[in-house]
C-alpha angles and dihedrals in degrees: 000000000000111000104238112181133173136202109202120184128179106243081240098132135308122332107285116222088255093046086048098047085049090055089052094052098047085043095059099042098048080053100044086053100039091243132128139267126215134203120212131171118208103208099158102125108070095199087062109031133074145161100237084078100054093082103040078060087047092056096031086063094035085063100050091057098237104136118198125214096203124050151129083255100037093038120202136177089293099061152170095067100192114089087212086060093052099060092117084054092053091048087049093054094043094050087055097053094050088045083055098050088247090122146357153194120311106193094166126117129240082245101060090036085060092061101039090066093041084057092049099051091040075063101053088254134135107261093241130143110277094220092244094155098049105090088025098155117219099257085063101043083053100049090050093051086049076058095057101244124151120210139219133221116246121191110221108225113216123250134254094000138142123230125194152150140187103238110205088231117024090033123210111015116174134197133183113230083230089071107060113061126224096287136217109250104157114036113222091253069066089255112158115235116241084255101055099034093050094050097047083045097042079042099048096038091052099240110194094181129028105203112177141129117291091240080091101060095098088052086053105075090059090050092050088059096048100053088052094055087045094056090235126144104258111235131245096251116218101188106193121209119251125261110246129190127247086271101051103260128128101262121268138146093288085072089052137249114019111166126084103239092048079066082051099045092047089050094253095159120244091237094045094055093046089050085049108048091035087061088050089110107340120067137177122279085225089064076234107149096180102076132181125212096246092047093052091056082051103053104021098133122171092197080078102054110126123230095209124084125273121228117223096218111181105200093057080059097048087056094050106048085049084063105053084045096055082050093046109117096256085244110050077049095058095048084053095048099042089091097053092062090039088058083059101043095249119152119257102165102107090065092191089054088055090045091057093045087052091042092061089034096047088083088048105060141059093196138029087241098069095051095089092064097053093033088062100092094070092057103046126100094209137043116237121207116198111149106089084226099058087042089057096041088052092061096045113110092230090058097044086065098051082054090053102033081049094045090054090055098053095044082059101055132050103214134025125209134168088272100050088043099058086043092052082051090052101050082044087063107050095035097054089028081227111132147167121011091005092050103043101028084059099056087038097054086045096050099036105014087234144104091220138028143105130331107323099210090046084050089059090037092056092041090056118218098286093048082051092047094047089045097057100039083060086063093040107109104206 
């Protein structure tokens, strides 16, 4: 049998973390088993949803680099795609099941529904719908719609059954039919319920494997019975643990960014995040973390789901995506960073001037946000000292000399490269006898204005001789 999979998110915003790390894992398995994957979007609650928010998922998983081969805007035999565009298919199925007896008429109001469970719960009961509307008679269903009561569908669950699934990860899980009440699964604006909606759509599309987060097991017994009464093959079901924060928590905007596109805003790389999220509660048989693409298709494997929850920890992230950074082709980097300068008005113009500043910064940074910072050194007119160190070392007479040894030597060349520069070191030396830390911290804290940072020689290479000159004149106490 063909793997068919979905991932099906509600156009309520951008891709959470959670939503995102779902997507992945469907991703990868329809991949590792040459299936297909499948994107639906399940609009069907018109106070949440909005179309706005179609695209931004559309470009979150774009980015990510997780294609998908079914798709409102890919089409495919299934189609439509859209749950607001299969309204006339609910009302089908929902016909049938009422034909068959599966389900029937609910006329009462949210009001009387209200104290029915009130009066069921004074009584030590359940809660659960009485079933009032089950034997309603005609006359009565007439004399409610001259009222001008719409009614919902409710599905009746059968009695005394069991109902239960082998979840590929939490294994057997069981549930007595006494313990779900007759349940809504067409609103009376004739709107389908998620679980009604989700099983005629995962029947319909032929999904072979429902992977999703295990926030939806409760919802998984009704859907069981559903697909039953519909005559539909029942799933394999993959429920993925939740994502918690450092703290144990489930994971929310306290722990920081979320959504998807905050990781894109802030130059997380699209590789780095899918290596990531696809290691929140499955991980490689090799105990491998770095991941390639290629590699997680290979050795995706469900079986090793965990059941326990995965721990979004950030700084784990933050390694990692320095990692693929500092193994990113210097090109396709730059391409990627040139934004971030541009957010802060910095010339990007000589290409070949940004390639070799990102080529000293790629082994600073975790993330393409945080180039700017360090890449500041190479934009500014002026050198600031901060550090009290690097103030004392400049007035030291030892150190004056560097600065005018090293100034004579600048005023004598045109242009400066890695290569001149070590050469120029290297006359300073031996003309002043000065060497090692007080040769080289003195140049550094003139060009950068700090004790530490990137190669020296590139640093004076990508500053060009004037920027130099100017630089070292600033330090000269006259």
């Amino acid at each position: 049998m063909e793997t068919r999979v979905r991932f099906a998110p509600s156009p309520t915003g951008h891709l959470h973390i959670g939503n995102a790390r779902t997507a992945i894992l469907n991703w990868l398995f329809a991949k590792h088993t040459n299936g297909k994957f499948i994107l639906r979007i399940e609009d069907t609650d018109p106070e949440r949803s909005a179309d706005e928010f179609i695209k931004p998922i559309f470009e979150d998983l774009k980015w990510l680099g997780l294609p998908w081969d079914e798709g409102p805007d890919v089409g495919g035999s299934m189609q439509p795609y859209r749950q607001s565009e299969r309204f006339d298919i609910y009302k089908k199925y929902a016909q049938n099941l009422l034909s068959d007896g599966k389900a029937y008429y609910c006329y009462c109001t949210s009001d009387e529904l209200d104290q029915m469970r009130k009066e069921s719960l004074a009584k030590g009961g359940t809660g659960f719908y009485n079933q009032k509307c089950l034997h309603l008679s005609e006359t009565e269903k007439d004399e409610f719609v001259e009222q001008g009561r719409k009614p919902t569908i409710r599905f009746k669950v059968p009695e005394n059954a069991e109902i239960k699934f082998d979840d590929v990860v939490r294994g057997e899980l069981k549930w007595d039919s006494e313990n779900i009440s007759d349940f809504v699964i067409m609103r009376s604006e004739g709107i389908p319920t998620y679980n009604f909606a989700v099983v005629v759509d995962d029947g319909l599309m032929k999904i072979s494997h429902v992977i999703r987060g295990d926030d939806h097991v409760s919802n998984t017994p009704r859907q069981i019975l559903l697909y039953q009464a519909l005559g539909f093959e029942i799933p394999e079901f993959v429920h993925i643990p939740m994502i918690l924060g450092d703290d144990r928590s489930r994971l929310s905007k306290r722990h920081g960014a979320t959504s998807l596109d905050q990781y894109h805003n802030k130059g997380y790389l699209p590789e780095a995040l899918v290596n990531f999220l696809s290691l929140l509660s499955w991980s490689s048989e090799s105990g491998d973390e770095i991941l390639s693409i290629e590699r997680l298709i290979n050795e995706i494997d469900l079986n090793r789901i965990s059941k326990s929850a995965a721990v979004f920890d950030v700084e784990k992230l933050n390694w990692m995506n320095g990692t693929y950074i500092r193994q990113t082709e210097l090109k396709r980097l730059t391409e990627l960073s040139i934004p971030f300068f541009q957010q802060k008005d910095y010339p990007v113009g000589d290409v070949d001037k940004t390639e070799n500043i990102i080529s000293i910064l790629q082994e600073k940074v975790d993330y393409l946000e945080q180039l700017p910072e360090h890449a500041a050194i190479f934009f500014r007119d002026k050198v600031r000292i901060e550090n009290s160190e690097a103030k004392s070392m400049v007035r030291q007479d030892s150190t004056q000399k560097v600065f005018w040894s090293f100034l004579r030597e600048l005023e004598a060349i045109e242009n400066i490269d890695r290569d001149i520069f070590r050469r120029m070191m290297k006359t300073v030396q031996n003309e002043t006898g000065i060497m090692g830390k007080n040769l080289w911290m003195p140049v550094r804290i003139a060009l950068t204005g700090d004790l530490h940072g990137p190669d020296l020689p590139m640093v004076a290479e990508i500053l060009g001789r004037e920027k130099c000159e100017k630089f070292i004149k600033q330090v000269i106490i006259r």
